[in-house]
C-alpha atoms as an extended CHARMM CRD file, in Angstrom:
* protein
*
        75  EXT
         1         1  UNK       CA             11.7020000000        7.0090000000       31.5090000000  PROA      1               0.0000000000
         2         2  UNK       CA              8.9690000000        9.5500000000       31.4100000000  PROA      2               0.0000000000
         3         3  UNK       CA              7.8410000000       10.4320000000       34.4520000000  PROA      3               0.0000000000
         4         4  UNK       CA              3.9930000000        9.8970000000       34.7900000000  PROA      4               0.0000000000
         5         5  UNK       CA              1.8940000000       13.1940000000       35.1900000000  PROA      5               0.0000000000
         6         6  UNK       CA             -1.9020000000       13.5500000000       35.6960000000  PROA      6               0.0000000000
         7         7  UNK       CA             -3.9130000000       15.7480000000       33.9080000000  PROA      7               0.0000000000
         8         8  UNK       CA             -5.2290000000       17.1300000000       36.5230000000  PROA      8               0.0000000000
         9         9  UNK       CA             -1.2380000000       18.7620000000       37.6180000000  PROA      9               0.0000000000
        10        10  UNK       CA             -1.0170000000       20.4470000000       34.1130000000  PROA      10              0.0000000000
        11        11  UNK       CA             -2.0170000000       24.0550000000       33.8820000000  PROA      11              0.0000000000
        12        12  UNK       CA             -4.2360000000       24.5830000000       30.8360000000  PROA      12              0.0000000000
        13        13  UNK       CA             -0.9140000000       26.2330000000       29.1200000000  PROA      13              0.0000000000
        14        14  UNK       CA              0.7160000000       22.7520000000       29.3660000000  PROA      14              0.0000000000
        15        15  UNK       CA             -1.9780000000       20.6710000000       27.9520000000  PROA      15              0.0000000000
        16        16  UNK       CA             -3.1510000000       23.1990000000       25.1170000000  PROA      16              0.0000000000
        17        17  UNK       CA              0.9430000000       22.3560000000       24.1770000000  PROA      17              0.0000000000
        18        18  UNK       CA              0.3890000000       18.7320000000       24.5310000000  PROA      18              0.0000000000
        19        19  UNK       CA             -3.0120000000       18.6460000000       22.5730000000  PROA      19              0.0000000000
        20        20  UNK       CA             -1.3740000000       20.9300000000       19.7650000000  PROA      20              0.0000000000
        21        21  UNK       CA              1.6500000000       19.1010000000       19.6760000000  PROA      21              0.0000000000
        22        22  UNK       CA             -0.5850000000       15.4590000000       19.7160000000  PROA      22              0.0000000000
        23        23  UNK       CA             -2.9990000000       17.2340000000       16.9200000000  PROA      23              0.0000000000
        24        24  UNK       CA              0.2600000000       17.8610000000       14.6260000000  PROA      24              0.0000000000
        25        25  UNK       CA              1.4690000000       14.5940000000       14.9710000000  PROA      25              0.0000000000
        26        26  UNK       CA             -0.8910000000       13.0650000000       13.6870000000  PROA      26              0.0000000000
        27        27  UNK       CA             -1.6220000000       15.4060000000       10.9460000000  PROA      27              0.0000000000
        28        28  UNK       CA              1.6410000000       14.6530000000        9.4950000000  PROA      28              0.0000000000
        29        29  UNK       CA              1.2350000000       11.1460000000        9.6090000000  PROA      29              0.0000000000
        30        30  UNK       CA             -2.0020000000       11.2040000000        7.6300000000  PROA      30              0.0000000000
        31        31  UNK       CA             -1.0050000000       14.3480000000        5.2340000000  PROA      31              0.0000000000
        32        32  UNK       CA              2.5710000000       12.1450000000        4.9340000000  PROA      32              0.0000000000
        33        33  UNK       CA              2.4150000000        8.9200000000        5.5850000000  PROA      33              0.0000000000
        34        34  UNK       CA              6.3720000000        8.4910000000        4.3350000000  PROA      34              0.0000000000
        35        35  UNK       CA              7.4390000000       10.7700000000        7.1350000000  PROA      35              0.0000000000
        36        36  UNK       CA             10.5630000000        9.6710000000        8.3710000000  PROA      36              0.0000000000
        37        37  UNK       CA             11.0080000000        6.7010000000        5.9120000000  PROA      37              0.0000000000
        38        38  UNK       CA             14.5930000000        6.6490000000        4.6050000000  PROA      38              0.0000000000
        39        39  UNK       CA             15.0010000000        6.7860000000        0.5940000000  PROA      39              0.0000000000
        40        40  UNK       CA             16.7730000000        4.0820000000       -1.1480000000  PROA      40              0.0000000000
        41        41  UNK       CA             20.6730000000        5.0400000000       -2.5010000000  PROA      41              0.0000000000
        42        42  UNK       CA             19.0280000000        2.8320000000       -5.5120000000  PROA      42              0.0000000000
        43        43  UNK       CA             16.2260000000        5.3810000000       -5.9220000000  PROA      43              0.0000000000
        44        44  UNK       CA             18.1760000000        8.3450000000       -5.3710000000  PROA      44              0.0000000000
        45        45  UNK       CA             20.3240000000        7.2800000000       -8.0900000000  PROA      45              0.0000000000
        46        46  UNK       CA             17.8440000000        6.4340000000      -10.5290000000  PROA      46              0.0000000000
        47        47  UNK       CA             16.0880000000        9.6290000000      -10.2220000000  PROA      47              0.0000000000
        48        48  UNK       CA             19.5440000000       11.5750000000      -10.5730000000  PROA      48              0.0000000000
        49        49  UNK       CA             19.9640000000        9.5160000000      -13.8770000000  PROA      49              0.0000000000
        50        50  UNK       CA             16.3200000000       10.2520000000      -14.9910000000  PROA      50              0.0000000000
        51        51  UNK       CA             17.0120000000       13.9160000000      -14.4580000000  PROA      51              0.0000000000
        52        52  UNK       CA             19.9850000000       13.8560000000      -16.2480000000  PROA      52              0.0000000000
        53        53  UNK       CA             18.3760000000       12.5000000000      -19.6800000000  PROA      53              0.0000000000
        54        54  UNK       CA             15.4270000000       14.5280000000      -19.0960000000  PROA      54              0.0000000000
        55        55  UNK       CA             18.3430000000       17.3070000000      -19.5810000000  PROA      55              0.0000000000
        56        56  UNK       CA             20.0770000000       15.5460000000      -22.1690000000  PROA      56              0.0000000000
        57        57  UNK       CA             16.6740000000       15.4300000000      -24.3960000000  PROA      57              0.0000000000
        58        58  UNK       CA             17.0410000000       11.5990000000      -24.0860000000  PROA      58              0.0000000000
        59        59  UNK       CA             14.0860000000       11.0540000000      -21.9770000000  PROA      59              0.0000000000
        60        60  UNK       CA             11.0050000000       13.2510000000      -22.4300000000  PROA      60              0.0000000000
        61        61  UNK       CA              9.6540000000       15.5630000000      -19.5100000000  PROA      61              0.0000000000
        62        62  UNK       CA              6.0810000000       14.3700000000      -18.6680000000  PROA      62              0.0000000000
        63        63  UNK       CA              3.7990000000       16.8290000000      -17.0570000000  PROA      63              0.0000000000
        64        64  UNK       CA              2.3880000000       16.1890000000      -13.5640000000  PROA      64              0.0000000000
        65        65  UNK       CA             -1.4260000000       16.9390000000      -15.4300000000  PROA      65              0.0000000000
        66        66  UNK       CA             -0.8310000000       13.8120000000      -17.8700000000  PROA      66              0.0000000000
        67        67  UNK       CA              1.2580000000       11.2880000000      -15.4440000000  PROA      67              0.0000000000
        68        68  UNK       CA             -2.3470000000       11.9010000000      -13.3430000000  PROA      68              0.0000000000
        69        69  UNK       CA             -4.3480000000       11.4270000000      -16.7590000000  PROA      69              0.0000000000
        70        70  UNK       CA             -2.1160000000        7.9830000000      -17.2810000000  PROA      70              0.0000000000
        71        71  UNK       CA             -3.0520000000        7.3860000000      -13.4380000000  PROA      71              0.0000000000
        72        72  UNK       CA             -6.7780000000        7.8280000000      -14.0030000000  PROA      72              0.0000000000
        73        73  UNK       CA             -6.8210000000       10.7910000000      -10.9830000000  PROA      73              0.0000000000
        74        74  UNK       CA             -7.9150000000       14.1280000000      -10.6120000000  PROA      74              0.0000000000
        75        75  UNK       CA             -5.2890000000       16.9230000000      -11.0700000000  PROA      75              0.0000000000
């Protein structure tokens, strides 16, 4: 267990740290909200098989620009 520190002990070194640290955190939660998820074997698979008939010629390559045009969003 942590042991419980006041703010008042820290020097302003050791807060700045935990503020920074605190500040990232949470920007990677709301910049990636999948952080740390684990992927599905399924989905791995099923992209590996996608990619391979994209290379085949079997499947066409869609760009990014029109899969957000199909989406209605802004690219």
């Amino acid at each position: 267990m942590l042991e419980k520190v006041k703010v008042s002990d820290l020097t302003v070194d050791e807060l700045r740290a935990i503020v920074q640290e605190t500040v990232r955190e949470v920007l990677l939660e709301v910049l990636d909200p999948d952080r740390g998820l684990e992927v599905r074997e399924e989905l791995i698979e099923e992209l590996q098989e996608s990619a391979e008939r994209v290379k085949r010629g079997e499947e066409p390559l869609v760009p990014a620009e029109e899969v957000a045009r199909r989406l209605g969003l802004e690219w």
